[in-house]
C-alpha positions as CSV (number, residue, x, y, z in Angstrom):
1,X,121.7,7.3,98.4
2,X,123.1,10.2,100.4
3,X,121.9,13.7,99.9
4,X,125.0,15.4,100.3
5,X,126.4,17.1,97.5
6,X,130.4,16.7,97.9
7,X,131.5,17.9,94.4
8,X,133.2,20.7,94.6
9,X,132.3,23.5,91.9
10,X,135.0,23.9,89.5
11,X,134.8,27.9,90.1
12,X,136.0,26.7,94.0
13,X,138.3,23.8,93.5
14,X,140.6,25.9,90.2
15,X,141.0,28.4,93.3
16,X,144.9,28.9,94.1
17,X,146.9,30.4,96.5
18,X,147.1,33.4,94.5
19,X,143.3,33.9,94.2
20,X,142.7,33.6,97.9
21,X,143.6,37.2,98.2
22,X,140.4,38.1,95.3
23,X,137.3,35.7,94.6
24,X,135.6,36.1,91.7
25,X,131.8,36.8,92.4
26,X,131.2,33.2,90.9
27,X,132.6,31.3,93.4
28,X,131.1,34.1,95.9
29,X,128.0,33.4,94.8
30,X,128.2,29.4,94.8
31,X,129.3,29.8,98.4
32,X,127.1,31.8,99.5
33,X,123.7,29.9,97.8
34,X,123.7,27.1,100.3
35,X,122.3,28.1,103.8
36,X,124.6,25.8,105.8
37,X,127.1,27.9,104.6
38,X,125.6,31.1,105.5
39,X,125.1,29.6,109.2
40,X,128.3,29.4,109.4
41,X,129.7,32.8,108.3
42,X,126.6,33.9,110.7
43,X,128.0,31.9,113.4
44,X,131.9,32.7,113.4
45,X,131.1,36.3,112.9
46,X,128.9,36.3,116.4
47,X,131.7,33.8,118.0
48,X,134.0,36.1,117.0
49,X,136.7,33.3,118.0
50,X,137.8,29.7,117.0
51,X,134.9,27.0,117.3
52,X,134.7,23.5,117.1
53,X,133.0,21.7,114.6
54,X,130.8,20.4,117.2
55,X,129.8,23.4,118.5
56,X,129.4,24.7,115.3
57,X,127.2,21.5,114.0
58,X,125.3,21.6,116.7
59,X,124.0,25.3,116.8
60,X,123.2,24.7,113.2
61,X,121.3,22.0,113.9
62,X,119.6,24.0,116.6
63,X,118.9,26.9,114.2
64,X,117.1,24.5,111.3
65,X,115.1,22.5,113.8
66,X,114.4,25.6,115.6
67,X,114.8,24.1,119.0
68,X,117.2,25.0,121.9
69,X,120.9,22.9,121.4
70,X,120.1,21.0,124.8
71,X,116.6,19.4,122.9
72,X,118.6,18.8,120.2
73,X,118.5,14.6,119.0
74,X,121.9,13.0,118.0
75,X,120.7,12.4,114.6
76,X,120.3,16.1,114.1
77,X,123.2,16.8,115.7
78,X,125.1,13.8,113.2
79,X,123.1,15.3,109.7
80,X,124.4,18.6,110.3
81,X,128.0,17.5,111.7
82,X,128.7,15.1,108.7
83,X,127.4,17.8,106.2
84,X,130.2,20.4,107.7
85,X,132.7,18.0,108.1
86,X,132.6,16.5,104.4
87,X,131.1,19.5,102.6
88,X,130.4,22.8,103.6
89,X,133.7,23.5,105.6
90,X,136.5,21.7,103.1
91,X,134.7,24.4,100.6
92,X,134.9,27.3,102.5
93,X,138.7,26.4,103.1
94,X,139.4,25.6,100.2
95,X,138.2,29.3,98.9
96,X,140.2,31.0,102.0
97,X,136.6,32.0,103.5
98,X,137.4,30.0,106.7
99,X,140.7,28.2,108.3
100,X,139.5,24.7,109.2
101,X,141.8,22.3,110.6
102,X,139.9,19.1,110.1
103,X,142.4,16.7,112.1
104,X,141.2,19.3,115.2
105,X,138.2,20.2,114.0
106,X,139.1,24.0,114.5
107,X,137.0,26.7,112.4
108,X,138.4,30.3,112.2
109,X,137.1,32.7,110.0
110,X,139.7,33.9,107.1
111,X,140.8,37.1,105.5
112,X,138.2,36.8,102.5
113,X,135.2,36.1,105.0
114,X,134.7,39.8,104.8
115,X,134.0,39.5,100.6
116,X,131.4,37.0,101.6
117,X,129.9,38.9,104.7
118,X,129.4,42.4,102.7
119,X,126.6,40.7,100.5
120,X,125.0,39.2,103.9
121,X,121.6,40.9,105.6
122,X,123.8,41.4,109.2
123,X,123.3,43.3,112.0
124,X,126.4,45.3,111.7
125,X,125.6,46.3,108.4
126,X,121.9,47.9,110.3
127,X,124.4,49.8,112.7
128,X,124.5,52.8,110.3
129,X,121.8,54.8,111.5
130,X,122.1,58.5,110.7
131,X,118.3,58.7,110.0
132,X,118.1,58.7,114.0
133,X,120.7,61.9,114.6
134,X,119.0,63.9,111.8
135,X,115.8,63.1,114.1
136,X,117.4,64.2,117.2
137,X,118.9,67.2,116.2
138,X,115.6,68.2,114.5
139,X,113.4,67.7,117.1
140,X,116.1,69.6,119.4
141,X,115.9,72.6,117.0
142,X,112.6,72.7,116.9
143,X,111.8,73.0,120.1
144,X,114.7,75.4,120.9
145,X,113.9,77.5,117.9
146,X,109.9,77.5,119.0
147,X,111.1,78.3,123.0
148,X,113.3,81.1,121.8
149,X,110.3,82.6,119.5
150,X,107.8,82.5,122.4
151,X,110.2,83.4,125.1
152,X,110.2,79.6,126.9
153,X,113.5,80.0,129.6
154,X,116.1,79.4,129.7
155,X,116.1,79.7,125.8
156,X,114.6,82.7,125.9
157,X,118.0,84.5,127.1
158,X,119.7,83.5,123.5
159,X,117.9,85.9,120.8
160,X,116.0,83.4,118.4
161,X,118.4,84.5,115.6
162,X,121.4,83.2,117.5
163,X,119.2,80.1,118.4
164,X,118.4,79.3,114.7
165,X,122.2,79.9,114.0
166,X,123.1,77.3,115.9
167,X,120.5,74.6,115.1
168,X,121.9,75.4,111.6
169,X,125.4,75.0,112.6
170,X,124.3,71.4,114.3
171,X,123.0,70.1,111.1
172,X,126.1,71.1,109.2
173,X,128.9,69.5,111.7
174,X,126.1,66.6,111.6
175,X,126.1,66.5,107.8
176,X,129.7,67.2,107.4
177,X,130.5,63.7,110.1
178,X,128.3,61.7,107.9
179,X,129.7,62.5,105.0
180,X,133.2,61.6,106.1
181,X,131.7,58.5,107.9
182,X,130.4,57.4,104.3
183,X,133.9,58.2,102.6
184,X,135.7,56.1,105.0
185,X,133.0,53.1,104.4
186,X,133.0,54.0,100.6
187,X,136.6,53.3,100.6
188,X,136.5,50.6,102.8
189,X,133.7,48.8,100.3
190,X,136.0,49.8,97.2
191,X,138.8,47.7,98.3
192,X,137.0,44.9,99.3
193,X,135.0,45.0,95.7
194,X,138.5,45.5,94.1
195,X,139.0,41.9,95.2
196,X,136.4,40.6,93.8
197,X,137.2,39.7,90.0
C-alpha cells in the first residue's frame, strides 16, 4: 500500500481560474502543512530560476536524509521524485503557487507563491534589521557626545551642544527612514493579505 496521499483537498481542487489571483487561508494552510511542499517553495525561492524536477527531487532528498546530493541512493532520489511528480507539485499548480510543466518537468514559481512565502520563517524576512542602526548611531553618539564633554579632538572643536544636536538629528532622519521603510512593507503586506479570502 503506498503512502502517498494523492487526493487532492477539496479547498485546492474547487480552485478556479479566478481564484488564482486570491487563496483563501484554507487552501494556504493545507499547502503549506506538508514539508515537501515547504522544500520546495524553500528551494525555488533560493534558485530563483526554473528547475527540473530532478534537481528539485533530489535536493529534497538530500535535505531529509541530511546527506550531500552526490551520497544520495536512487531509491531516495525515486521516494522523493515520485512524491513531487504525483503529489506535491500537481497541487501547488493546481492552486497557482508554482507553474509546473509535467510533460518537461519544468518548476517555476507563480504569482501567488508570495501569499505562501509571507507565512514562511525565511531569510529575507530576517533582513529587516533596524535594531542594528539604532545600535550604531547610539554608540556613535555616545562616544562623540562623551569626546566633545571632555574635550577628546578632533570633537572637541564642535561645542558639545552642537555635538548633541546632531546625534539628535541622526536618530530622527534614522527614525523618520524606518518609519517610511515600514509604510512601504505595511502596504506591501496589505495587498498581499487582501488576497487572501
Amino acid at each position: 500500500m503506498s503512502s502517498i496521499d494523492t487526493s487532492f483537498p477539496e479547498e485546492i481542487t474547487s480552485v478556479t481560474e479566478e481564484d488564482r489571483e486570491s487563496l483563501s487561508k484554507d487552501v494556504i494552510f493545507e499547502l503549506l502543512k506538508n514539508r515537501r511542499r515547504r522544500e520546495v517553495l524553500q528551494y525555488l525561492l533560493e534558485s530563483e530560476e526554473t528547475v527540473t524536477l530532478g534537481e528539485l527531487a533530489e535536493q529534497i532528498a538530500a535535505w531529509e536524509n541530511d546527506i550531500d546530493v552526490a551520497a544520495l541512493s536512487s531509491d531516495q532520489r525515486k521516494r522523493v521524485y515520485v512524491a513531487l511528480y504525483q503529489t506535491h507539485l500537481p497541487k501547488m499548480d493546481d492552486a497557482g503557487i508554482i507553474e509546473y510543466d509535467q510533460d518537461r518537468g519544468l518548476i517555476d514559481l507563480s504569482d501567488n507563491a508570495d501569499l505562501l512565502v509571507m507565512y514562511l520563517d525565511t531569510d529575507a524576512h530576517r533582513t529587516d534589521r533596524w535594531d542594528r542602526w539604532y545600535a550604531l548611531v547610539s554608540v556613535v553618539g555616545v562616544v562623540a557626545v562623551t569626546g566633545a564633554y571632555f574635550s577628546v579632538p578632533p570633537v572637541s572643536l564642535v561645542p558639545t551642544v552642537t555635538v548633541a544636536v546632531a546625534v539628535v538629528v541622526a536618530f530622527l532622519a534614522l527614525s523618520v527612514t524606518h518609519a517610511v521603510v515600514n509604510r512601504r512593507l505595511e502596504r506591501n503586506v496589505d495587498g498581499k493579505l487582501s488576497r487572501i479570502e
